[in-house]
Structure formats: C-alpha cells, structure tokens
N, C-alpha and C positions, 0 to 999 in steps of 0.2 A: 573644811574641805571634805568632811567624811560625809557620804548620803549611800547608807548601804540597806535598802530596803528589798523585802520581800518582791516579786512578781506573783499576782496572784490570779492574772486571767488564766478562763478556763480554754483548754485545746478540748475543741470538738469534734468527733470523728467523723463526724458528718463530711469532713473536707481532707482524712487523714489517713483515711481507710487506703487500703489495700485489697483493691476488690476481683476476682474473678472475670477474665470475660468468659462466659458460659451462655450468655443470651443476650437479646436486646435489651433486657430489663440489666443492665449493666451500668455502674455508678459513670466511667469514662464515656459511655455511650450518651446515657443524660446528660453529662455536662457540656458535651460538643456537639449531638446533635439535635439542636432545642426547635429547630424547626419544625421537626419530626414529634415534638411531645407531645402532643396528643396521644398518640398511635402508640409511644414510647409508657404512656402513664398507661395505656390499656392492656400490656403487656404485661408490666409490674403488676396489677392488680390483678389479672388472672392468678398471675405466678405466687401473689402474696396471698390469694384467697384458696391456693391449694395449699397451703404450708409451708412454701419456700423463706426459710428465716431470709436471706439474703434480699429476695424480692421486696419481702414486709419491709427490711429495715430500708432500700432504695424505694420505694411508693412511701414510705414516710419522709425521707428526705424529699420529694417531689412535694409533697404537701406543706413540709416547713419552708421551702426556696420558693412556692409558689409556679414550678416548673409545669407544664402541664394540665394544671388544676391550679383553679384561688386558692392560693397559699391560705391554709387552716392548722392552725400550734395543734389544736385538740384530735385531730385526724391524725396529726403528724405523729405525736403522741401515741395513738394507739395503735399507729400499726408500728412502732419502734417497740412500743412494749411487749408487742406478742415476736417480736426478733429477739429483743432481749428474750424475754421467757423461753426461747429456744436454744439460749445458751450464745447468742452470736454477740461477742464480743464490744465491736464498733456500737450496736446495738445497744448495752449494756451499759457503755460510758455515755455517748448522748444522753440517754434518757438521763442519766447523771447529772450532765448540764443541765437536761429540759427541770427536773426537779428544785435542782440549786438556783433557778434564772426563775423558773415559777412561768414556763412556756408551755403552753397547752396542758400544764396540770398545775393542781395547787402545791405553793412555793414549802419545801422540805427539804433542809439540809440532810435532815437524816436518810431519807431517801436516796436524796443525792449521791451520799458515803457508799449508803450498802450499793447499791450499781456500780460506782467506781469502784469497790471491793473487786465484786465481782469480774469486772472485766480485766483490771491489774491481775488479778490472780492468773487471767489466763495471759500475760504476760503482754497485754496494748501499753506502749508505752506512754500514750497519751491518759489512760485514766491511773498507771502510776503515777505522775505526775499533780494528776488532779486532786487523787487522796491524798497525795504530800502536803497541797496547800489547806484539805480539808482541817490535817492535820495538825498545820501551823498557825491556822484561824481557829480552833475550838470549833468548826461549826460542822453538826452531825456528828460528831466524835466528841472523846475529851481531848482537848489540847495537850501533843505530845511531842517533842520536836524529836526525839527520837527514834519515832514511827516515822516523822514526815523525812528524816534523814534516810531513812532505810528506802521509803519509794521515791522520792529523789532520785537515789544513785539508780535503783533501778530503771528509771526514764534516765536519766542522765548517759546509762551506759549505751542506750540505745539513742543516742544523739540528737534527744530533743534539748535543745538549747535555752528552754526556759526552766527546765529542770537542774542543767550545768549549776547553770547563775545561782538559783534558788542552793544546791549544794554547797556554791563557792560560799554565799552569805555565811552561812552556818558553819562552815569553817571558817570561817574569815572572827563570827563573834563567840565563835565556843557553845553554839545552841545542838543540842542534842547529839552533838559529837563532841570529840577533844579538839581544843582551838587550834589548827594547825594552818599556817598564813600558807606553806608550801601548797599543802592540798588547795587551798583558795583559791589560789595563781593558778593552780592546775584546770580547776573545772573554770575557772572564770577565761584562762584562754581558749577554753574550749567551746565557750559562745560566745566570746568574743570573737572567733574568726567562722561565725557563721552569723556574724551581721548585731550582737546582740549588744546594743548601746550600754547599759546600765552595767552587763560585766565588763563591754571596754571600757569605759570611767572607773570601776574599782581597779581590774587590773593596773590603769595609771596611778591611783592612789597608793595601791602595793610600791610600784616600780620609782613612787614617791617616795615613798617613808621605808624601803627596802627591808620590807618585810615578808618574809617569802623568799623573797626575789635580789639577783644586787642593786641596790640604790641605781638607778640612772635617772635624772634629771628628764633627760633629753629622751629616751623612751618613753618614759609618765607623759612630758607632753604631747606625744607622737600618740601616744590612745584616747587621749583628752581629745585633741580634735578630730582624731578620728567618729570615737562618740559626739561630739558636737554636730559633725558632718551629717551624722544619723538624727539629727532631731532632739538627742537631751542636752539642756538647756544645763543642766548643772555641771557638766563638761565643759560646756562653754566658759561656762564660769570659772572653773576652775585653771582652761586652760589661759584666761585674761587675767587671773591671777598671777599665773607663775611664769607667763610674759611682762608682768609690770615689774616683777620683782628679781628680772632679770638685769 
C-alpha cells in the first residue's frame, strides 16, 4: 500500500505569472480578449521591439499558444530569451522549461537549471519548484536532494502544492532532510486541501500506519477516496482494500 513517488512536471509561468496591466500588450488582456489578437499581437511587438521585457516575454507567449500569430516554439523562444536576458523573471523560468522540453530550442538540462536558478533567486515560486525537481532527477545539476529540499520549501511556502507534496516525500523517506513523518503530514496536508491526489493518498497511508499523525482507520479511508475521486487510481486501490478487510 506504499506508492510515495516524486511529482516531476514542470510549472510554467507562461500560465502563472502575475502580470501588470500597464497596456494592451497585457498577459489578462491576451487571454480574454482573442478576438482582438491580431491588433493585440501588434502591440506586443511594437512594445517588445522597443525593449519592453514584459512585452517580449507576452509576444513570446503569443507565438508559443499560437494567439495571434501561427504558433512558432522558435520565435517564441526568442523573444522569451531577450525577456529573460532582461532579468524578467517569468521569462527566465519558461525559457527553463523551453530548454528542459527541447521547445523552440535545442533540448539542455543544463540550460534549463541555470534559468530556473536564475528566476528562483529572484523568488518565482514556480522555478523554485522546478530546480527542486532539477535537483532530484540529476539532470542539469548533480543530484542533490538536499538542494532540492531547500527550493522545495521555498515553493512550498509560497503555496504551490506540487512543491508541498514533493517536500512531504522527503520527509516522509529521510531524502535530504531528517526523516520526520510529522513534517510529511504537515506539507502533504497542505496539498492535499488544494486538490493534490498523490498527497491526499500519502496523507491516508500516514493516518494508516500513524505515523506522524494518530492512527485513524476511518480518516486514512476518508483521503483514499477522496484521492480516488481525483483520478489516482492507487487510492482506489488502496481504498478497496481496506474496505475488504473491514
């Protein structure tokens, strides 16, 4: 009944940003008004060919979603990178992805790391996150879990819930931190009530073998299908189990 595995997809800021409205050329304005993109994409490109990091990084998201313009990785790409190179953030982790996905440029972990570096440093919780798994795949780095525990928490405290999860793990099996089942339950409820199946099934596995937490039967089931409700399948399972053996 134990399935305590890594989350390793990547959060891209393309869809996570936090963006300004200062003009048309605005990330909320692109996504709602698409009738308009044409007009919408003509603006971004003014604003990104005078320097506007902000502009650059939204006319590249217009060319990766295909908004506007035939969706082009390699355009999208370039104008994300002269964002990144301007120090913008959101900018910086995408192109993170684009490198780690091998989208509109050639595929480099290493790449990938040094932009997600860069954008975690300036505190996006999403490419914390993303260097944590760097971290804990070996790929672009040396494998550290360590390291991947430290930006972890740092996503974690900013409530992306796949960084939680990914903390609980590693408390949960003593990887780069000391093994503490309480912190596990801690972070694992904490995406598990923001929908996250894979910590609600650990949480129930805790609340099984009360570890962390006091033993309750009848709780551990109550997260099993709750997770099952969600789609993992190993919840299910486990909650058909501990109804047979009822």
């Amino acid at each position: 009944m134990k399935i305590k595995s890594l989350c390793f997809a990547a959060v891209m800021s393309f869809f996570a940003a936090d963006f300004a409205q200062a003009s048309v050329c605005d990330f909320n304005v692109i996504q709602t008004q698409r009738t308009d993109a044409s007009y919408i994409f003509n603006v971004c490109k003014r604003e990104a060919q005078a320097g506007n990091a902000e502009a650059q990084f939204n006319l590249g998201f217009m060319y990766f979603s295909g908004i506007g313009v035939k969706q082009n990785f390699k355009d999208a790409a370039k104008w994300v990178r002269k964002s990144a190179e301007r120090g913008y953030a959101q900018a910086q982790d995408s192109l993170g992805v684009m490198y780690s996905q091998g989208r509109g440029v050639q595929q480099s972990y290493a790449e990938g790391a040094k932009w997600f570096r860069k954008a975690a440093q300036q505190g996006l919780a999403g490419a914390q996150y993303n260097l944590g798994t760097m971290y804990t795949q070996g790929r672009g780095v040396r494998q550290n879990f360590t390291e991947a525990a430290k930006w972890f928490r740092k996503s974690a405290e900013q409530n992306v819930a796949e960084a939680q999860y990914n903390l609980g793990v590693l408390y949960d099996e003593g990887m780069g931190v000391r093994q503490d089942y309480s912190q596990a339950a801690r972070w694992y409820k904490l995406a598990a009530d923001q929908g996250h199946a894979e910590a609600q099934n650990n949480l129930g596995l805790l609340f099984n073998s009360g570890l962390g937490v006091p033993m309750d039967t009848g709780t551990a089931m109550s997260w099993f299908a709750i997770s099952c409700r969600n789609g993992y399948k190993v919840a299910c399972d486990n909650y058909a189990k501990m109804n047979n053996m009822r």
